[in-house]
C-alpha positions as CSV (number, residue, x, y, z in Angstrom):
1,X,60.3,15.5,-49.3
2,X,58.2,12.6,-49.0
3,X,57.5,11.1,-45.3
4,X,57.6,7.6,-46.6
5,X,61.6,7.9,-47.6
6,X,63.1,4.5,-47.1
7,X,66.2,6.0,-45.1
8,X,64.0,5.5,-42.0
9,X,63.1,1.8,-42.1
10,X,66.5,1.5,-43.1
11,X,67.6,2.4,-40.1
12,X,65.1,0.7,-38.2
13,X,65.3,-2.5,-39.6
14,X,69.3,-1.7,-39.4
15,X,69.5,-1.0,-35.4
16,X,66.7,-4.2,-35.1
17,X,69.9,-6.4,-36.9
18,X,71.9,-4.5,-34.4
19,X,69.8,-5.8,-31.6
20,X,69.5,-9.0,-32.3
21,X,73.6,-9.4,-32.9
22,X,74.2,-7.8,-29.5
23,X,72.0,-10.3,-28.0
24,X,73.2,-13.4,-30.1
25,X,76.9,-12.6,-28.8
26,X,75.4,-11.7,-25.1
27,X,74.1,-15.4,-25.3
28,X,77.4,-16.8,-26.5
29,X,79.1,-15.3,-24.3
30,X,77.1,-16.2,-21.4
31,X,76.8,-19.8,-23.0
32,X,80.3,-20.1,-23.3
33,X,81.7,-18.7,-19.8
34,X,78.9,-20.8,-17.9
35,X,80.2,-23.9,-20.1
36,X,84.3,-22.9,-19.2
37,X,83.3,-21.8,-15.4
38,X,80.6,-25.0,-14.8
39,X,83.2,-27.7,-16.8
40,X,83.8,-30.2,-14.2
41,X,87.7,-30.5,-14.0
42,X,89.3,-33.8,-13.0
43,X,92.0,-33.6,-10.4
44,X,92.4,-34.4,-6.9
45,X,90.4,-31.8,-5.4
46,X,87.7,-31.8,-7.1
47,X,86.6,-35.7,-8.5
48,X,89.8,-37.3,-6.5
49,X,90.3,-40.1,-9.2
50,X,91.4,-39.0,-12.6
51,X,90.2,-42.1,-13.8
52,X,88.6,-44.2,-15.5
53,X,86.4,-42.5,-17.5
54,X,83.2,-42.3,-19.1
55,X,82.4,-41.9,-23.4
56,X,81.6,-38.6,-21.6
57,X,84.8,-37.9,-19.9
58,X,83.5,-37.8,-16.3
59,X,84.7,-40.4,-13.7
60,X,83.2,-43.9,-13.3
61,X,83.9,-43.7,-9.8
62,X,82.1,-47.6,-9.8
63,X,84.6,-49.2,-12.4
64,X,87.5,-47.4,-9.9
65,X,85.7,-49.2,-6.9
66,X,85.2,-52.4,-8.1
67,X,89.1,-52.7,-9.3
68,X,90.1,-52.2,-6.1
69,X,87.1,-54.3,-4.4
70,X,88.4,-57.2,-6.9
71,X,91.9,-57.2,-6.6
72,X,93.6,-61.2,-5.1
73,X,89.4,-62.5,-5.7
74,X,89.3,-66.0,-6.5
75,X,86.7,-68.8,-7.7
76,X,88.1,-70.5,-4.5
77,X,88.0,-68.0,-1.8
78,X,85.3,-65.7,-2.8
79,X,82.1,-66.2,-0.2
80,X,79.5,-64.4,-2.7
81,X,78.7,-67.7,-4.9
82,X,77.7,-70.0,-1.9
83,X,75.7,-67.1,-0.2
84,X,73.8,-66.7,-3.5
85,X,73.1,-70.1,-3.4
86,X,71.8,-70.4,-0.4
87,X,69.9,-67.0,-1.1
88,X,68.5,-67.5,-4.2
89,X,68.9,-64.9,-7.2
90,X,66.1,-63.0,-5.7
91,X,68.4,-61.6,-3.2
92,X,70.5,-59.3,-6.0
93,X,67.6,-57.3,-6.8
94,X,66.1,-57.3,-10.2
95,X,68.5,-54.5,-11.9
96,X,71.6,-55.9,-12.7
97,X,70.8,-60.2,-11.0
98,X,71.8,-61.4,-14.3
99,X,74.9,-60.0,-14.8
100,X,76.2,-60.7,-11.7
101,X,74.4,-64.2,-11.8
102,X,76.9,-64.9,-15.6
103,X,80.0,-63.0,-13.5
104,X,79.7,-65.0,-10.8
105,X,79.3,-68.4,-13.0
106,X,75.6,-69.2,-11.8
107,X,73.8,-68.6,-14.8
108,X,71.9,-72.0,-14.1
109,X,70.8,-71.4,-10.4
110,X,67.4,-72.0,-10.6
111,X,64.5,-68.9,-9.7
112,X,63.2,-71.4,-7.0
113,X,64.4,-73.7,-4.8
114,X,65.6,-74.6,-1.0
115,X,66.7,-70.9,-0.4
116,X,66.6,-69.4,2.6
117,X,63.4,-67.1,3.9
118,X,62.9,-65.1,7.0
119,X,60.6,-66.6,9.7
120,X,57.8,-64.4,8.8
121,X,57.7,-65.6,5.5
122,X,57.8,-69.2,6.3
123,X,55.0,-68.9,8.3
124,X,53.1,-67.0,5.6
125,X,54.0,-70.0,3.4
126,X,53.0,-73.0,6.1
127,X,49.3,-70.6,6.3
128,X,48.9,-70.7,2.9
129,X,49.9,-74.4,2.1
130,X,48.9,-76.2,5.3
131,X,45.6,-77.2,6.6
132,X,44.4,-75.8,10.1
133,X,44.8,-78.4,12.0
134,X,48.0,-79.4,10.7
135,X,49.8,-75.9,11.1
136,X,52.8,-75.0,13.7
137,X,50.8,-74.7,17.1
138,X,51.9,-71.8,18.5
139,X,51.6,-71.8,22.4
140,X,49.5,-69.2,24.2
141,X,51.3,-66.2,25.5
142,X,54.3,-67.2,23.2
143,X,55.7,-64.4,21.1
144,X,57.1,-67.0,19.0
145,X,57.8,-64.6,16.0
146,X,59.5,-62.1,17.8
147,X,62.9,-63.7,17.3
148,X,65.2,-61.7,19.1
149,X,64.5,-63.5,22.5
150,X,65.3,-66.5,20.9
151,X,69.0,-65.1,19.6
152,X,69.3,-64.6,23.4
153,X,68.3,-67.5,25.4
154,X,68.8,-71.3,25.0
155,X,65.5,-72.5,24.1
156,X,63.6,-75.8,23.1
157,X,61.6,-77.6,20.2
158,X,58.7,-78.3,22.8
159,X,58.8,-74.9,23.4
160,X,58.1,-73.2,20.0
161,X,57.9,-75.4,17.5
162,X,56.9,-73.5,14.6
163,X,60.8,-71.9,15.0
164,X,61.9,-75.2,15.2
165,X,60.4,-76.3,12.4
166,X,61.5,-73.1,10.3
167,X,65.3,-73.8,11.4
168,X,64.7,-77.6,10.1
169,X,63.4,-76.6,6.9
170,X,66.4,-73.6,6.8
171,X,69.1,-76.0,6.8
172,X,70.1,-76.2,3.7
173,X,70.4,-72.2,3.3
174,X,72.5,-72.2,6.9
175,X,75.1,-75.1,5.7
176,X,76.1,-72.3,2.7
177,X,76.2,-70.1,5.5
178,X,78.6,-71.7,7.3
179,X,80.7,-73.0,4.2
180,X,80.9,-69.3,3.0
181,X,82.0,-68.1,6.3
182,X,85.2,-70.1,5.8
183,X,86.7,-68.2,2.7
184,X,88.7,-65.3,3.2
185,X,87.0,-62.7,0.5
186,X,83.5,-61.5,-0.2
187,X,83.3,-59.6,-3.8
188,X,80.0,-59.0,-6.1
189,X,81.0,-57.9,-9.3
190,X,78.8,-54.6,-10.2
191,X,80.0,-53.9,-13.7
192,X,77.9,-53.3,-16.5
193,X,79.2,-50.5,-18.4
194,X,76.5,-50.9,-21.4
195,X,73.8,-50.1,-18.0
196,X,75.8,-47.0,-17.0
197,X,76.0,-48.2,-12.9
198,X,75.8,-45.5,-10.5
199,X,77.3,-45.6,-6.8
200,X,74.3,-46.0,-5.4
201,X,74.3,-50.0,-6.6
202,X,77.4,-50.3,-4.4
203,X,76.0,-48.9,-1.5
204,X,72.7,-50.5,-0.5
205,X,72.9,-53.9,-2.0
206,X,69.7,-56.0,-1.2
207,X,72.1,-59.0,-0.9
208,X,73.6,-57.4,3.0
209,X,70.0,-57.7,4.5
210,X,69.6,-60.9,3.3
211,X,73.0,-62.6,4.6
212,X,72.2,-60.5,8.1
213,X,69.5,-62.8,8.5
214,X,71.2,-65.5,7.8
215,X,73.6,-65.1,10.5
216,X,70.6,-64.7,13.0
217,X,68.7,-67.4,12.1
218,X,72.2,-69.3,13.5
219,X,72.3,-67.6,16.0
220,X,68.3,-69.2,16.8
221,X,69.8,-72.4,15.9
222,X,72.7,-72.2,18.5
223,X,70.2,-71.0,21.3
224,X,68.2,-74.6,20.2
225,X,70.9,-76.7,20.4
226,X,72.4,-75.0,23.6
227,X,69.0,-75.4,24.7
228,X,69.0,-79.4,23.6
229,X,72.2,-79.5,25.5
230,X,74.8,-79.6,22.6
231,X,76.8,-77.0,23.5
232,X,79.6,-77.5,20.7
233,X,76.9,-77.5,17.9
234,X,76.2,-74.6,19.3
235,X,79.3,-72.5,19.7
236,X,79.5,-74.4,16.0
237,X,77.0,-72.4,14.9
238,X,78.1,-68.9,16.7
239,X,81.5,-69.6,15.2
240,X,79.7,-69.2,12.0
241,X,78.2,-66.1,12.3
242,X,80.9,-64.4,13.2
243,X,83.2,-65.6,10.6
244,X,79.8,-64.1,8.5
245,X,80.7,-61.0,9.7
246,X,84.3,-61.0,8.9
247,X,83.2,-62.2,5.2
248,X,80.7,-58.9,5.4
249,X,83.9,-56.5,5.8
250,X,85.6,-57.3,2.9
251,X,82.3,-55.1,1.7
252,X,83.5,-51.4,0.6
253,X,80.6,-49.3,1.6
254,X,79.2,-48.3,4.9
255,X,76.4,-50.2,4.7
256,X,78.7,-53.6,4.1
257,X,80.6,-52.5,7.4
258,X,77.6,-51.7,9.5
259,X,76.2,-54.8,8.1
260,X,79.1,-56.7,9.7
261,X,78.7,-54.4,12.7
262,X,75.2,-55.7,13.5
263,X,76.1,-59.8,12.8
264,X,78.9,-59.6,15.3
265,X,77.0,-57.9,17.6
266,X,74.1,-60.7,17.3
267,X,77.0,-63.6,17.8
268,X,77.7,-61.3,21.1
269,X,74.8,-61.1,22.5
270,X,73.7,-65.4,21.5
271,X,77.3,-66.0,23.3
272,X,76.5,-63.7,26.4
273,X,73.0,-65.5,26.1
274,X,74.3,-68.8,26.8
275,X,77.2,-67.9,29.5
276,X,74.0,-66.2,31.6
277,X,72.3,-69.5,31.0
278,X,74.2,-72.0,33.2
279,X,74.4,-74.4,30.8
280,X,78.2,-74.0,30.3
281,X,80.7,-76.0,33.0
282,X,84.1,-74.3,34.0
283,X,86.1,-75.9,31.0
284,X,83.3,-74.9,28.8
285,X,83.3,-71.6,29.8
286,X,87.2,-71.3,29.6
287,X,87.3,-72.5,26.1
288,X,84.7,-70.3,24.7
289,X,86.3,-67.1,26.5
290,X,90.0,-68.2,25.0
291,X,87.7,-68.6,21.7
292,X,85.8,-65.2,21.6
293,X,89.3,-63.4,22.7
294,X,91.0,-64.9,19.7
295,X,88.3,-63.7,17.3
296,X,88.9,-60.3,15.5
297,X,86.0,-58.6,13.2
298,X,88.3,-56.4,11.0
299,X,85.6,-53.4,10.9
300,X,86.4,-50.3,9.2
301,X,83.9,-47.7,9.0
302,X,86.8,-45.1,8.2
303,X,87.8,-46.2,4.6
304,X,84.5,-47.0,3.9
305,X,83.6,-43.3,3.9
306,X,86.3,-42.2,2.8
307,X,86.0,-44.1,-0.7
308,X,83.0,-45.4,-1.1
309,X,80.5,-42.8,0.6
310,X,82.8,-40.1,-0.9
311,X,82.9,-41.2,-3.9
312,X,79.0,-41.6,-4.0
313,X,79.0,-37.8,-3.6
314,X,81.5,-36.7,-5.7
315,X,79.2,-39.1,-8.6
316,X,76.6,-37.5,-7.5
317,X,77.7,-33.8,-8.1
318,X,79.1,-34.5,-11.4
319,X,76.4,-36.1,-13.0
320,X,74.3,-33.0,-12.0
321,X,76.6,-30.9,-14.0
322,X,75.1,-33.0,-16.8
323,X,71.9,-32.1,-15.8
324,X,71.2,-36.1,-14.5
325,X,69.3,-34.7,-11.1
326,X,68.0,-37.3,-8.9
327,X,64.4,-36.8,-7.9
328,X,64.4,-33.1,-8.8
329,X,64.9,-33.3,-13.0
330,X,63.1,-30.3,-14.2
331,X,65.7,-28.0,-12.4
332,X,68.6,-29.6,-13.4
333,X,68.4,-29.1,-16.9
334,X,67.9,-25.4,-15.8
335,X,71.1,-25.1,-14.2
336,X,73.0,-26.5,-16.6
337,X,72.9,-22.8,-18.3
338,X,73.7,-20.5,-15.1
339,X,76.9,-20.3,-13.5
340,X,77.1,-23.0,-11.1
341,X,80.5,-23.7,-9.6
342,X,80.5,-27.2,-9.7
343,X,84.2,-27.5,-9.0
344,X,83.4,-25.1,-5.5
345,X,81.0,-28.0,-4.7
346,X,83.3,-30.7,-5.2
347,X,86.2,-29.2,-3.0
348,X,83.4,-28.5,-0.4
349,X,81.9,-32.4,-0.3
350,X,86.0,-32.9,-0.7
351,X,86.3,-31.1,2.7
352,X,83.4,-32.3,4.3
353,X,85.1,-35.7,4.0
354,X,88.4,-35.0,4.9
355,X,87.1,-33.6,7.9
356,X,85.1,-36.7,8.9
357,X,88.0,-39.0,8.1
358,X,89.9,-36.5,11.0
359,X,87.2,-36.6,13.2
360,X,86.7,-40.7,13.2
361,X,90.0,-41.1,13.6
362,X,90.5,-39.2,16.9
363,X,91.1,-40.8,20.3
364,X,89.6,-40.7,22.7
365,X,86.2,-41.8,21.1
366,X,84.5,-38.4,23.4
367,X,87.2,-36.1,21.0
368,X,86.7,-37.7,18.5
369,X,82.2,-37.6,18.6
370,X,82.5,-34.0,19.5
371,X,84.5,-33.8,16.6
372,X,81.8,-35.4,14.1
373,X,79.3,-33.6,15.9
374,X,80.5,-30.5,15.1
375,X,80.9,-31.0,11.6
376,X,77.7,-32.3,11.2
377,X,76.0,-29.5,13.1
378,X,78.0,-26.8,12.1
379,X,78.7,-26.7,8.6
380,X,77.0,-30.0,7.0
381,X,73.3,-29.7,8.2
382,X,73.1,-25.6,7.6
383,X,73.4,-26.2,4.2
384,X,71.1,-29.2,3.8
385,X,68.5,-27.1,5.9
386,X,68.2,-24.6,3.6
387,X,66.3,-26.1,1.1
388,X,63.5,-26.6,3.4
389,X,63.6,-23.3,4.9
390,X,62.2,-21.5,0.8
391,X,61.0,-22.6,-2.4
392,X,63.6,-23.5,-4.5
393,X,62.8,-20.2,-6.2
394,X,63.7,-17.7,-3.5
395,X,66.5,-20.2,-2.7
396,X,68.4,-19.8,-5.6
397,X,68.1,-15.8,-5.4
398,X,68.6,-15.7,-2.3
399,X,71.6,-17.8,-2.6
400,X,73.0,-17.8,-5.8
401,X,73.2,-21.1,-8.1
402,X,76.3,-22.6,-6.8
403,X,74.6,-22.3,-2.9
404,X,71.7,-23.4,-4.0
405,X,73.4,-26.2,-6.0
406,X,75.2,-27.1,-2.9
407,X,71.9,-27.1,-0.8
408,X,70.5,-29.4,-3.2
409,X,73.4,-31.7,-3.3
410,X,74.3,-32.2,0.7
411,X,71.6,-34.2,0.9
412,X,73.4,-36.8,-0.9
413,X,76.4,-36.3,1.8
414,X,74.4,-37.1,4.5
415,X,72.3,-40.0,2.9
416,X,75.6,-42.0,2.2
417,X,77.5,-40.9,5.1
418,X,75.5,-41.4,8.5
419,X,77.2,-39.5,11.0
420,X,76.5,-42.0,13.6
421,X,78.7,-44.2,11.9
422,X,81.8,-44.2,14.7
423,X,79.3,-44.5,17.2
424,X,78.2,-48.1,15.5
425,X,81.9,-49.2,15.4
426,X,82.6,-48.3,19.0
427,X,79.2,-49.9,20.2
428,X,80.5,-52.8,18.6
429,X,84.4,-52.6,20.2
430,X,82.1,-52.4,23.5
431,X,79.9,-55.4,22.6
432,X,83.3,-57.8,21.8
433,X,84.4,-56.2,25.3
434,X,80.7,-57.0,27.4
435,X,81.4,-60.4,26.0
436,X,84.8,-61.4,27.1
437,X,83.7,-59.9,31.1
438,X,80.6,-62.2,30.6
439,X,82.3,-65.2,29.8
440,X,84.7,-64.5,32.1
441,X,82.6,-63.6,35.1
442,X,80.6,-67.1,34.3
443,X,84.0,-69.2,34.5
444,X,84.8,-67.3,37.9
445,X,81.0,-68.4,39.0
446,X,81.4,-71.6,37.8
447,X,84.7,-72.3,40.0
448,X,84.5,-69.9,42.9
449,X,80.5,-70.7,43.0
450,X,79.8,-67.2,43.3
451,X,80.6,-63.3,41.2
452,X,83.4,-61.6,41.8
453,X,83.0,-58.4,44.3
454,X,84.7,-56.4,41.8
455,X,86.3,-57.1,37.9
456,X,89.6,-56.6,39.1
457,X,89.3,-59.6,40.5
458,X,89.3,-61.4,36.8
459,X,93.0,-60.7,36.2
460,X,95.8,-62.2,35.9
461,X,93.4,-65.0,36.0
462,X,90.8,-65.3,33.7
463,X,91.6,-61.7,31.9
464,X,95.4,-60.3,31.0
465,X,93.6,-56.8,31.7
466,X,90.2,-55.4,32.5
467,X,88.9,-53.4,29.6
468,X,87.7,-50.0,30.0
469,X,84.6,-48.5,28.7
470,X,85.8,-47.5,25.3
471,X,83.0,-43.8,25.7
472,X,84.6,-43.0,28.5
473,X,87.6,-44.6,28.8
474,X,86.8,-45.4,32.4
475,X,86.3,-48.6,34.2
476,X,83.0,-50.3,33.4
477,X,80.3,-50.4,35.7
478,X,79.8,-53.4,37.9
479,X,77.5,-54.1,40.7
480,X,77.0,-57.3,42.2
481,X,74.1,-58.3,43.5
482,X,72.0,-61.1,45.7
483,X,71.6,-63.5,42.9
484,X,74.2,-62.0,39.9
485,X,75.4,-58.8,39.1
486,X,74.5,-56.2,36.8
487,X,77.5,-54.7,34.0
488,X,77.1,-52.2,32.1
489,X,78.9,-48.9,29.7
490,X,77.9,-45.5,30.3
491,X,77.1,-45.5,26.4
492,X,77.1,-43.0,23.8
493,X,76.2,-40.6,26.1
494,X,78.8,-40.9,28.2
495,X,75.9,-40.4,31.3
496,X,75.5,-43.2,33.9
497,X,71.8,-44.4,32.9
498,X,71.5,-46.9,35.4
499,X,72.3,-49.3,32.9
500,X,69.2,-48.7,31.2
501,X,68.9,-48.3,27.8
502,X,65.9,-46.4,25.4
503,X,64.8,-50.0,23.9
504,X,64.4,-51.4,27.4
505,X,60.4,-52.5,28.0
506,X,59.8,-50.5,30.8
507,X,61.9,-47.6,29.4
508,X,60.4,-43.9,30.4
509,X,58.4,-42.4,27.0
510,X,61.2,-40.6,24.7
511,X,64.0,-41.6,27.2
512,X,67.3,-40.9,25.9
513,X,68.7,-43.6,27.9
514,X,71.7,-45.5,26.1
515,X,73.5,-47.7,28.7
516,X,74.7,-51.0,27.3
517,X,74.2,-53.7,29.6
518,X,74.7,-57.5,30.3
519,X,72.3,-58.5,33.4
520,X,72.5,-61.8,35.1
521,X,70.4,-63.3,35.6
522,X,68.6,-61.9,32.4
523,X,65.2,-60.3,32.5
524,X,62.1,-62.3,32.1
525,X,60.7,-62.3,28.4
């Protein structure tokens, strides 16, 4: 028989067909369970919200937010309009300024105009426009840009003119201020579903920094009218900013509450500023203290992570099961065809939150830090580590796709969620607190004609109670001295600093320092 019979390639060329089946069903198969096992499945453990949805049937976790963000906003008592006015369209940031410019009916506000700038800015303006000899003299020695000491103290046109001059030329910017301050809502419609928005719009808005700045450039206007001796322009003016602050917590994400945090904090410390400075008479001093009791900044740093920093996360894990991987695109497509667990993730983010919603919520604040603390260090920062600690190579062997999916995806956890954020909100309780003993310890000055020995002394008669330091839930420090006294919290910490604090001047290289203080008389600049 002949070696070249055909039953032989036959059979090759048969068990090749063979082959190649048993590896087109392997595929399927492994297509097809990686598809079923990685589908992303709606329902309150996993994306929370079961709608509305996307053409691709994943959650739009920003159409969800803004519904509820919107909900009783008017023409007449939303704040947004007259702080972009006073802003400028600049201050939406190029992506999506012209749809919120039509939503907002302000389709004609002009690119330029008499918007408000920061101080720097003007200055760069006044160097490029103005001749030398005509520009803002600044006086030698004079820090003049370094605002912050001028939130602080009553001060002068003599004495720094060029921030005079930039207030004047402000005022158009701070009037909106103030008139926006009076309504009741803030809302900035974010909606553009032909654009596809992500969380991420919602989160860090350019518009927060912006109105921030606003409020502390009234705050450098009270301090020059306190300083002129008109001392209800002034508290006019505080007023303001702190009613900017309330506006700011109608905001839904963490950044729109610690925004608020950090305006209320400046009207604090421009109020303390002028009841160290003298200038305030017993009646004065009684009024503003009655004022600043009645004033309540509605912060919530709780719901804001709960919805909006959660749902950033939750966004953020499902578009990766489509393969739409922020900053690391050529391994997301990758993953789309192993067996990632997306739904594992979810719960675990899902957790993480719930967890942190528990922990913030705890009393007393030291129970409720250690709590945070622990989370953070324990099982949120592990995971997030990882994917420093290989390539992303040995990582996913090492860990398996889901892990290494997860390691991947905490970071957007943490970069929504800062775990300081209860610390923020109780520095801020502590602030409203410093501020009520300081006006209150300037009325007893101002009638007595010298400090109390002891805060006890304040109540029934200037204070219902004394407040407690809210880290420690134990009385406040206070010692009086030759010419004032010095007050202080124990801070974050919860350890007696001296009432110094890590931003002091003359603080000790890397000090960890974090007393909150009010000294009176105040330090030199």
């Amino acid at each position: 028989m002949s070696n070249d019979s055909p039953k032989p390639r036959r059979r090759f060329w048969r068990r090749v067909r063979r082959v190649i089946l048993l590896l087109i069903l392997v595929v399927a198969a492994w297509w097809g369970w990686t598809w079923w096992h990685g589908r992303v499945r709606i329902g309150p453990d996993t994306t929370v919200l079961s709608g509305p949805l996307n053409p691709d049937g994943t959650v739009n976790y920003v159409a969800a937010l803004d519904a509820e963000w919107a909900k009783g906003v008017t023409t007449e008592n939303n704040a947004a309009p007259i702080l972009i006015m006073g802003l400028g369209p600049e201050a939406l940031g190029p992506a999506y300024r012209q749809f919120i410019l039509a939503a907002l009916g302000l389709t004609n506000l002009p690119d330029t105009g008499e918007y408000f700038v920061d101080y720097d800015a003007f200055c760069q303006q006044a160097d490029n426009l103005a001749q030398p000899t005509t520009r803002p003299q600044r006086p030698p020695g004079k820090q003049e840009a370094n605002l912050g000491r001028l939130r602080q103290r009553p001060w002068r046109q003599g004495e720094f003119p060029g921030a005079a001059a930039w207030l004047d030329a402000m005022a158009k910017p701070l009037a909106a201020a103030i008139v926006a301050g009076r309504r009741t809502r803030f809302y900035l419609p974010v909606i553009d579903m032909a654009a596809r928005p992500s969380m991420e719009q919602i989160l860090a808005p350019v518009v927060l920094e912006d109105i921030r700045k606003l409020g502390w450039a009234l705050c450098c206007r009270a301090m020059l009218r306190a300083g002129e001796g008109q001392i209800d322009a002034a508290w006019y003016d505080i007023q303001g900013v702190y009613r900017l602050a309330r506006v700011l917590t109608d905001h839904p994400s963490l950044f729109g509450q610690l925004s608020a945090i950090l305006t209320a904090m400046a009207a604090d410390k421009c109020l303390r500023g002028l009841a160290l400075s003298g200038a305030l008479d017993s009646n004065q001093t009684r009024e503003l203290l009655k004022a600043r009791q009645a004033i309540r900044i509605p912060i919530d740093v709780v719901s804001a992570i709960d919805r909006c920093s959660r749902y950033c996360s939750l966004e953020y894990i499902v578009w990766a099961s489509r393969g739409a991987w922020h900053g690391i695109e050529s391994i997301g497509p990758l993953l789309r065809w192993m067996p990632v667990d997306w739904n594992r993730d979810l719960r675990t983010v899902n957790s993480w939150y719930d967890q942190m919603v528990r922990a913030c919520r705890l009393t007393p604040w030291r129970e409720s830090s250690a709590a945070v603390t622990d989370l953070w260090d324990g099982q949120i920062m592990p995971v997030y580590m990882a994917k420093w600690q290989s390539n992303h190579v040995t990582l996913l062997f090492k860990q398996g796709p889901t892990r290494f999916a997860l390691s991947l995806l905490a970071a957007s956890a943490i970069a929504s969620t800062d775990g300081r954020s209860p610390e923020f909100a109780a520095r801020q309780v502590m602030s409203r607190e410093l501020t009520v003993l300081t006006l209150a310890l300037a009325a007893y000055r101002a009638e007595h004609g010298v400090h109390p020995e002891k805060l006890d002394e304040l109540a029934p008669g200037y204070l219902k109670e004394i407040p407690l330091d809210v880290f420690t839930d134990q009385p406040l420090v206070y010692n009086r001295t030759a010419d004032g006294y010095l007050l202080y919290s124990v801070g974050p910490n919860m350890a007696d600093d001296g009432g110094k604090n890590r931003a002091d001047k003359d603080a000790a290289l890397n000090s960890d320092a974090d007393d909150i203080a009010v000294q009176c008389p105040p330090a030199a600049d």
